[in-house]
C-alpha positions as CSV (number, residue, x, y, z in Angstrom):
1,X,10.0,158.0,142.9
2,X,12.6,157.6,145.6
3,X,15.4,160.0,146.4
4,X,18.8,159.8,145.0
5,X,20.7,160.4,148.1
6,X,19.0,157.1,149.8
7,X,20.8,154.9,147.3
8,X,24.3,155.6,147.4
9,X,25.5,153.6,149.8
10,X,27.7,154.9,152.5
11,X,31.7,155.6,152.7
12,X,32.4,152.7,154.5
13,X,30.2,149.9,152.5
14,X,31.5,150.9,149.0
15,X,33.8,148.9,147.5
16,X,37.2,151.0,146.5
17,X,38.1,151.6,143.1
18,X,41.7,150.9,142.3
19,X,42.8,152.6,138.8
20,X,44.4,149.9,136.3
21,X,47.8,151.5,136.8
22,X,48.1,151.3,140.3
23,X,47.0,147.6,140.7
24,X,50.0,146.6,138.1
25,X,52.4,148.5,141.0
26,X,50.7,146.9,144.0
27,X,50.4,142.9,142.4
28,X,54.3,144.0,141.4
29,X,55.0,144.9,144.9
30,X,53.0,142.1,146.6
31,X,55.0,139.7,143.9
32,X,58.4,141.0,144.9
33,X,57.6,140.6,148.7
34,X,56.2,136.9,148.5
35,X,59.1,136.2,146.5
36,X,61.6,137.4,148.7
37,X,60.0,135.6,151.9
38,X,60.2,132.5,149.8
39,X,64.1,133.1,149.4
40,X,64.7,133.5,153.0
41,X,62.7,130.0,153.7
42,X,64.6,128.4,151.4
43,X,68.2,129.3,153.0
44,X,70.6,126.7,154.0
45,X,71.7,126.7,157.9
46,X,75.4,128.5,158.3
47,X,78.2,125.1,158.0
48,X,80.0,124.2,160.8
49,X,83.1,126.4,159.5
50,X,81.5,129.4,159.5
51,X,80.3,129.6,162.9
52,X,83.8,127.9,164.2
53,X,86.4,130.1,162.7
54,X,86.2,132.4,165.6
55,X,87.4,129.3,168.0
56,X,90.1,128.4,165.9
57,X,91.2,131.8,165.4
58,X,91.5,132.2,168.9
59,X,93.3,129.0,169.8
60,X,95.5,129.9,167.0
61,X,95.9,133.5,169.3
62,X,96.3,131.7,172.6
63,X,99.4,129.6,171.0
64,X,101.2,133.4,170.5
65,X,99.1,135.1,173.4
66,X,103.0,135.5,175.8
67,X,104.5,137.4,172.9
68,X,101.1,139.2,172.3
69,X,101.5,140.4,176.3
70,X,105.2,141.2,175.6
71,X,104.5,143.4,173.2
72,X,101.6,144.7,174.3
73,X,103.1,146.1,177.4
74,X,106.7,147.3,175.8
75,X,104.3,149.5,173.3
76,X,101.2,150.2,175.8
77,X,102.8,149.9,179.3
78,X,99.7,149.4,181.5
79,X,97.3,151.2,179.7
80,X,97.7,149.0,176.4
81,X,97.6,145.6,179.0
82,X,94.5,147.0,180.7
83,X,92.9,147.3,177.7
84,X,94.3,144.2,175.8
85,X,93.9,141.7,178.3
86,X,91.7,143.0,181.4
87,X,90.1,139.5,181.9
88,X,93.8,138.1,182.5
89,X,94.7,141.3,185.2
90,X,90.7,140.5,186.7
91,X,92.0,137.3,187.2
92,X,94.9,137.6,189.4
93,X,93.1,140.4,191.7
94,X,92.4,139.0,195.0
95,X,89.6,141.9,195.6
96,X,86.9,139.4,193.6
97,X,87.4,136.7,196.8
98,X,89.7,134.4,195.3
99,X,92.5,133.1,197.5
100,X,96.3,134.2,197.2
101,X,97.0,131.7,195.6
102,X,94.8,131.1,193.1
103,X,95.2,134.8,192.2
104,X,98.7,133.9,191.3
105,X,98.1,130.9,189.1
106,X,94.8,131.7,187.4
107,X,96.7,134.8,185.2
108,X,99.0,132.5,183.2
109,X,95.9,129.7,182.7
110,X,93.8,132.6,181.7
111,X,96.3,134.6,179.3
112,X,96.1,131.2,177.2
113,X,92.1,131.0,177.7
114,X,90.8,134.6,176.8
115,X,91.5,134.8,173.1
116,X,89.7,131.2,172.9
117,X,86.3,132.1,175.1
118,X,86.1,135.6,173.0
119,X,86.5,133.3,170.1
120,X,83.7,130.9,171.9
121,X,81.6,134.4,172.3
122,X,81.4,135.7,168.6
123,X,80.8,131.8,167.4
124,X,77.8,131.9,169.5
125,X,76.4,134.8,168.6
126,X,77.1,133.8,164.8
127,X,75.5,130.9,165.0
128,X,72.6,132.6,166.4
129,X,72.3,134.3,162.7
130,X,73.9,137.9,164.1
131,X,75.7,140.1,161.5
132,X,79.5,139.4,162.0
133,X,80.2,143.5,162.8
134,X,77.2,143.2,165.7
135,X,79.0,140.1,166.8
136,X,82.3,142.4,167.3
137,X,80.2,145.1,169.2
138,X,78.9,143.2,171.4
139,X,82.8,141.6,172.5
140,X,83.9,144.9,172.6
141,X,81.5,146.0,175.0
142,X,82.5,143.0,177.0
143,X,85.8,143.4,176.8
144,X,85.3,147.0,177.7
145,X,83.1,146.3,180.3
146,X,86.7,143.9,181.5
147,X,88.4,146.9,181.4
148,X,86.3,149.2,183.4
149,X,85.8,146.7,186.4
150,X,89.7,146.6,186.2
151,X,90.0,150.8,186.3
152,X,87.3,150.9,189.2
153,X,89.6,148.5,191.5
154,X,92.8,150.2,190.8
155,X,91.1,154.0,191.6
156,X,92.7,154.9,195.2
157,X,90.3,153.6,198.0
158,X,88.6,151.2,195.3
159,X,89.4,148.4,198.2
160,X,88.0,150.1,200.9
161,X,91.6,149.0,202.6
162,X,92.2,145.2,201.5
């Protein structure tokens, strides 16, 4: 006679017995999760509208953009136009190597072009599938990265004397 305790065979050879009421939950689970994979597979790509609105919101901006900066700077003085528009003040500061002249020209081309390229911004991170409230993160970090550049050049001594 041979002993009992050479024919169990050991933990990791023994097939694992799953109780009736637990495999309805799993194949439930496992059911649920291939069906929602199939859903996202079968989604349509964003139309042509819903990525674009950002560009046409802007351009519609850009056509109102002088009476935006009016008003911006009766309410918010400097601070508010620092804030609001620091890509348009960026632009006109001859500390970034851009020639006297250019830095007075390139201000009232870019106070009609900033609301369009943020627009250009958010439409390309839309169409790259990003939620619409990441997309407006990430342009307010750039326009608050705008902003800090243009509070680091106006600090005394920012110019070392230009």
């Amino acid at each position: 006679m041979t002993p009992l305790h050479g024919t169990i065979p050991p933990a990791k050879n023994r097939p694992r017995v799953v109780p009736a009421r637990q495999r309805t939950r799993i194949a439930t689970a496992v059911g649920k999760q291939r069906d929602s994979e199939e859903d996202e597979d079968e989604t349509t790509p964003p139309g042509i509208l819903e990525i674009c609105w950002p560009v046409i919101f802007g351009v519609l901006l850009a056509i109102i953009a002088p009476k935006i900066w009016n008003k911006v700077q009766e309410l918010g003085g400097d601070v508010g136009l620092r804030l609001m528009f620091p890509y348009v003040l960026l632009s006109g500061r001859t500390e970034l190597g851009i020639s006297q002249e250019l830095a007075n020209s390139l201000p009232q081309l870019m106070i009609y072009l900033q609301f369009p390229i943020e627009g250009l911004i958010t439409a390309w991170s839309l169409s790259r599938r990003v939620r619409f409230s990441m997309a407006m993160v990430q342009l307010a970090f750039l326009h608050g990265l705008g902003a800090f550049v243009l509070w680091i050049l106006t600090k005394p001594g920012a110019t070392h004397g230009l």
